[in-house]
C-alpha positions as CSV (number, residue, x, y, z in Angstrom):
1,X,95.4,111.5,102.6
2,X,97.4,108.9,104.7
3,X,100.5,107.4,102.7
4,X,101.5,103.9,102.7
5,X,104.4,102.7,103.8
6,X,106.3,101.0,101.3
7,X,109.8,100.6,102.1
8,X,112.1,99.1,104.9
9,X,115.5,99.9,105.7
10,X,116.5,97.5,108.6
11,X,119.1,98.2,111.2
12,X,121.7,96.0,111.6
13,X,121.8,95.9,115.4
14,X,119.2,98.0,116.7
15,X,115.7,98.0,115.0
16,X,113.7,98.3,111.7
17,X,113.6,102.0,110.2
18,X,110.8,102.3,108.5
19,X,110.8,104.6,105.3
20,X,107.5,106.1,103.2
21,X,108.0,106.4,99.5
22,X,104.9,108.8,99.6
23,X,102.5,106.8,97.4
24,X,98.7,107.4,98.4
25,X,97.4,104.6,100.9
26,X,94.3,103.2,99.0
27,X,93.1,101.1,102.5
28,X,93.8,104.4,104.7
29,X,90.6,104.8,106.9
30,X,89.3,101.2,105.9
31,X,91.5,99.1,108.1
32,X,91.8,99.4,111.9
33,X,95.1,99.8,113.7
34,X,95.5,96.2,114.3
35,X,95.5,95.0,111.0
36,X,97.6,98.1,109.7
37,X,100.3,96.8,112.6
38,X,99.5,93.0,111.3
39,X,100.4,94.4,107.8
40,X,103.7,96.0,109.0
41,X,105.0,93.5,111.2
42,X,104.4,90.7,108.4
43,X,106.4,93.0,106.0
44,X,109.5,93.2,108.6
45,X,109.0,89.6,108.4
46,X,109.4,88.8,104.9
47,X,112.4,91.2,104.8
48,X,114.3,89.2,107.5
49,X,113.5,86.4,105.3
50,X,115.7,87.6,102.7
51,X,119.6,87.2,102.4
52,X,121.2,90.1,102.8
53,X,124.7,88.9,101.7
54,X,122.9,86.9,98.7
55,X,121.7,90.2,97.8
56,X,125.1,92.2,97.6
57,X,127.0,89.9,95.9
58,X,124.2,89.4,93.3
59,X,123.8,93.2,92.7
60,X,126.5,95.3,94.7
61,X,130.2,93.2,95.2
62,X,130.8,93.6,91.3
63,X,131.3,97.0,91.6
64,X,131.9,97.2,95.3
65,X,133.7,94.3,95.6
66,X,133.1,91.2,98.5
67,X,135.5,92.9,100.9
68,X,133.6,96.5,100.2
69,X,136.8,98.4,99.3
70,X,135.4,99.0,96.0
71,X,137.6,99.5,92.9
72,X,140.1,102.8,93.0
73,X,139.4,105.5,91.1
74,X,136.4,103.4,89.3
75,X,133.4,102.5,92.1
76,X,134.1,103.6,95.3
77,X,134.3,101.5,98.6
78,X,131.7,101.3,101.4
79,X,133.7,100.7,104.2
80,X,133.3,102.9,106.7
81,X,131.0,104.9,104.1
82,X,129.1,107.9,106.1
83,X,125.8,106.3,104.2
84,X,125.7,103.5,105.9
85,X,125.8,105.4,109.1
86,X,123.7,108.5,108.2
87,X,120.4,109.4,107.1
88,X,118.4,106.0,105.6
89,X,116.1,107.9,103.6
90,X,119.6,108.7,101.5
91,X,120.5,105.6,102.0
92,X,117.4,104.0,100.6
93,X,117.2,106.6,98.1
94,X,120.8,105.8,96.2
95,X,120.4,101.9,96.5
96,X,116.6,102.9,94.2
97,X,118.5,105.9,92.4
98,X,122.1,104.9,91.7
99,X,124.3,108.0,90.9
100,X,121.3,109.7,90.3
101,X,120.4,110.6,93.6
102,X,123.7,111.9,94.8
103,X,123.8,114.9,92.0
104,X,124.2,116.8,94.4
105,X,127.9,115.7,95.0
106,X,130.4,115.6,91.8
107,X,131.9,112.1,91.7
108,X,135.6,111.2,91.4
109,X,134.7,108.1,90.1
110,X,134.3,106.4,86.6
111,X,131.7,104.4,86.6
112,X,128.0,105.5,87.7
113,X,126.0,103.6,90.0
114,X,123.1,102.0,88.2
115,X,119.0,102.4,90.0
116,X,118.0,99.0,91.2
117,X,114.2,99.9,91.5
118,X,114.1,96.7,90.4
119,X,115.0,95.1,94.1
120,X,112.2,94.4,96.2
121,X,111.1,96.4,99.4
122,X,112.8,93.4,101.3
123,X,115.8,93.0,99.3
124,X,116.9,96.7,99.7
125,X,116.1,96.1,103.4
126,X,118.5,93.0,103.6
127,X,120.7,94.6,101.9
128,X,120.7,97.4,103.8
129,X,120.9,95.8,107.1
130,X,123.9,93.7,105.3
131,X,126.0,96.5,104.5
132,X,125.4,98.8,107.4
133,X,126.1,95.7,109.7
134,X,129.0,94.6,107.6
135,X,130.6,97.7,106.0
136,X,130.1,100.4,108.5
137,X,132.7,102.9,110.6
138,X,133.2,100.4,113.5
139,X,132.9,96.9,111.6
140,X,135.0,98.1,108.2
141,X,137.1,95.4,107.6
C-alpha cells in the first residue's frame, strides 16, 4: 500500500526534505500524479507560510534559550548541534518525540524535552528550517 506523506522538514538554504510518517495513503491509486504533486507543492506552501522564529520562541527558546546556547547543565544548546546538520528523519522525530526519541543516548541534562506532536506538519517544518538556518555548525552564533 502507498504511504502518505505527512511531514516536511525544510532546508534552510537548499530545498524541502520531505519525510513519511508511514500512515496508509487512503487516495493512493485514486489520484493521478498531477494532483498528488498539486497536493505536495501546496503543502510546502503552507509551511513557508508559517514563522519559523514565531515558532521557537513560542515552543523551543524557553528551554533553548533566544541565542540557542541553552541552559548548562539543565537543557542543552543547539548551536552547532550535529541534529540540525544530520539525519532529518531524527531531526523530525525528537521535535514529535522530545527526550523520548533519543533513548538511545543517556542525557547529562536535567530537564527532559517534552513531545510537541501537538505542532503542525508546517510548524515543525518552519521550525526546522529556523533552527537549522539559524543554529547550525557554520551560522552558530
Amino acid at each position: 500500500m502507498m504511504r502518505r506523506w505527512s511531514a516536511l522538514l525544510a532546508c534552510g538554504g537548499c530545498g524541502v526534505w520531505v519525510v513519511a510518517c508511514g500512515r496508509p495513503d487512503p487516495t493512493a491509486g485514486k489520484r493521478s500524479a498531477a494532483e498528488a504533486q498539486e497536493a505536495s507543492a501546496n503543502t510546502i506552501v503552507a509551511a513557508s507560510a508559517v514563522d519559523g522564529l514565531a515558532v521557537y520562541r513560542e515552543h523551543c527558546a524557553v528551554c533553548h534559550m533566544d541565542d540557542g546556547h541553552g541552559v548548562p547543565n539543565m537543557q542543552p544548546g543547539i548551536v552547532g548541534s550535529s541534529f540540525l546538520e544530520g539525519d532529518p528523519v531524527r531531526l523530525y522525530a525528537v521535535i514529535r518525540a522530545g527526550s523520548a526519541a533519543l533513548r538511545d543516548r543517556p542525557s547529562e541534562y536535567g530537564n527532559e524535552m517534552p513531545p510537541f506532536g501537538m505542532l503542525s506538519e508546517e510548524e515543525v517544518a518552519a521550525v526546522t528550517s529556523y533552527i537549522r538556518e539559524r543554529f547550525g555548525r557554520d551560522r552558530g552564533s
